[in-house]
C-alpha positions, 0 to 999 in steps of 0.5 A: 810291449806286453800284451795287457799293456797295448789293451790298456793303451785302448782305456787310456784314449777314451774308448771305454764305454760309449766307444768315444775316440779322443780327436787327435787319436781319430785323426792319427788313425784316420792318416795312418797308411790306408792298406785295405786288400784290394777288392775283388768281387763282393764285400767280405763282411761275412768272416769276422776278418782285418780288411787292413793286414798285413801290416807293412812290416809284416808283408816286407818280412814275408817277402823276405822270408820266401827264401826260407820256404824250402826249410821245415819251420821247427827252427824258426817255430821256436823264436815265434814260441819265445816271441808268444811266451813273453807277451803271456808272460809264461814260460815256453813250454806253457805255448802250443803254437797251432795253425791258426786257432782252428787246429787249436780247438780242434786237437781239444775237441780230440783230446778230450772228447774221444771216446765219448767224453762229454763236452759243455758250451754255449748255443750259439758259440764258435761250434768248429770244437764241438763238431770236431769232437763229435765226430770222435764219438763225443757227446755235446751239451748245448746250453742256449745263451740267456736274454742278455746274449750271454753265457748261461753259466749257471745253467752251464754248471748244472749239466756238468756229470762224472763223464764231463771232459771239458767245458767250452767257452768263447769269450767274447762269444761268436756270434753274439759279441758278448763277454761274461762278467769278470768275476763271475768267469773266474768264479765260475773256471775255479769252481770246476777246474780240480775236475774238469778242463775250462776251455777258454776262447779269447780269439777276440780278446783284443777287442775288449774295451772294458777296463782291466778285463782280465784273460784267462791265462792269469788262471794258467799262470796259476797253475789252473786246469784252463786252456787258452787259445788266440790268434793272430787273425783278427787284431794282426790281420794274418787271417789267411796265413793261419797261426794261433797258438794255446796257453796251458799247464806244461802237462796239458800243453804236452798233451795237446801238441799229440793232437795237432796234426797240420801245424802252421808254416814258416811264412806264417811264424815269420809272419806273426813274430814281426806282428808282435813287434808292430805296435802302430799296426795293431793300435791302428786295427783296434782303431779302426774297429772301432770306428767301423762299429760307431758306423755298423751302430748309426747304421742300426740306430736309423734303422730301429734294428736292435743290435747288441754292442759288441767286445769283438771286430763284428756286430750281432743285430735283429732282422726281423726278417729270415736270415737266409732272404737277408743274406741273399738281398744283401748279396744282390747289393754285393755286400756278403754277411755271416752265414745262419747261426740257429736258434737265431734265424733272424739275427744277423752278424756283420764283420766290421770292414773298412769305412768305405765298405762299412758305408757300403753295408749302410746304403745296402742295409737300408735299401733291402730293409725299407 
């Protein structure tokens, strides 16, 4: 199934807008196989994961495929490449497979940033890019998010110059969960491409619930000046396995393989070919997701905490209290939450987790904030 029509899928039972489950579907979802990772320790809600995989199918071809961990990948790497290519629907050579979506960032933050180029993107945003770059003698142009908790794209746009490499955008953005309106994203890609590369995050794409919101990668097929990147750690759960991959131009695409370095691993491409062929897996995820998030809400609505909904597998909410102090609290009551992210030092990220855990964050939550 191709990837717009699973995210079509999501507006055809109702989860559009007021994220409304359709009776039958929360039932389905709700019997689908429990398969949590067990629990050791406190409750990881602090790294945006999916407390559900590996799937089944993923695990068994895991298991499977230990008898090839002797052998470089290179040959497996190719059916994960033609696997990715028809699910973009791009030609082979638009894929750069990385390992997870991290190296990804990275090699652009290399690529275009050494040697002093500069670079533009949101404060806050997944900022792994930016500091790479930094260390290779980038320059970084920080623009904070407007009230909305969202790109500041004009601003964005005014701090462009001759020297301007790259610009950055996480979409939906970490931490705020937001996402840019359509038009104005694609507006705004054209509007710089012919001389500057768009970067565009879509690690939690997946997630989106507005109806026909489009990726940035119908701009690549295009022949845009825009790199793409995704993972398969969130909506597949094979966070710990690390696999994510770029879409680009051929051109680009060629340029940015000279910049990764650590590739990912045989177990990993087995495992992310088998995850694009599980399609109850990944409807049971964005199920669940939602689900949780209804529950992170109510949880935050009793409480009078604002919160901003969220296009993402967490939710962005205000302390009004320092983080730091609620993070430690928290942690007393065994549950782990995201880690500061300045200038926002009483606001909170809570990934979302199974219901027993999401209920968990709820009891803790209103014990250390009463």
């Amino acid at each position: 199934m191709r990837n717009l029509d699973r995210r079509n899928w999501l507006k055809t039972i109702g989860l559009s807008g007021g994220f409304a489950l359709f009776s039958g579907l929360e039932s389905w979802a709700v019997d689908f196989p429990n398969r949590p990772f067990p629990v050791d320790g406190p409750i990881r809600l602090n790294a945006n994961e999916n407390p559900y995989g590996p799937s089944n199918r993923v695990r068994e071809t895991i298991t499977s495929s230990l008898g090839e961990a002797c052998r470089y990948p290179f040959r497996a790497l190719s059916g994960l490449v033609n696997g990715i290519a028809k699910k973009e629907g791009v030609t082979r050579d638009h894929v750069v497979v990385t390992g997870g979506s991290t190296e990804g960032l990275r090699a652009a933050g290399l690529t275009y940033g050494i040697g002093n180029g500069e670079i533009i993107a949101a404060d806050p945003t997944f900022h792994v890019m930016m500091q790479y770059a930094e260390t290779f003698g980038a320059r970084i142009h920080r623009v904070p998010v407007n009230d909305k908790m969202v790109h500041d794209l004009d601003t964005m746009a005014e701090k462009v110059n001759q020297k301007t490499k790259l610009i950055f955008i996480c979409n939906p953005n970490n931490p705020t969960g937001t996402i840019v309106e359509r038009n104005k994203l694609v507006d705004f890609c054209t509007s710089f491409d012919t001389r500057i590369t768009l970067f565009v995050d879509e690690a939690y794409y997946d997630f989106i619930t507005q109806a026909d919101y489009p990726s940035m990668i119908d701009l690549v097929k295009k022949g845009r000046n825009v790199i793409v990147s995704k993972t398969f750690s969130k909506a597949y759960g094979l966070a710990g396995l690390r696999v994510g991959y770029l879409i680009a131009r051929p051109d680009i695409a060629t340029k940015l393989k000279a910049s990764i370095m650590a590739n990912t691993n045989i177990l990993a491409i087995e495992a992310a070919k088998e995850a694009l062929k599980d399609d109850d897996f990944y409807k049971f995820s964005l199920l669940k997701t939602e689900e949780a998030k209804r529950h992170i809400y109510d949880t935050l609505n009793d409480l009078e905490l604002r919160y901003i909904p969220s296009h993402t597998n967490f939710v962005f909410f205000r302390t009004g209290r320092p983080i730091q102090s609620l993070i430690s609290a928290m942690q007393k009551e065994n549950v782990l939450i995201g880690r500061p992210f300045p200038p926002f030092l009483e606001w909170a990220r809570i990934s979302t987790g199974t219901l027993a855990e999401t209920e968990s964050f709820g009891r803790a939550l209103k014990k250390v904030m009463i």
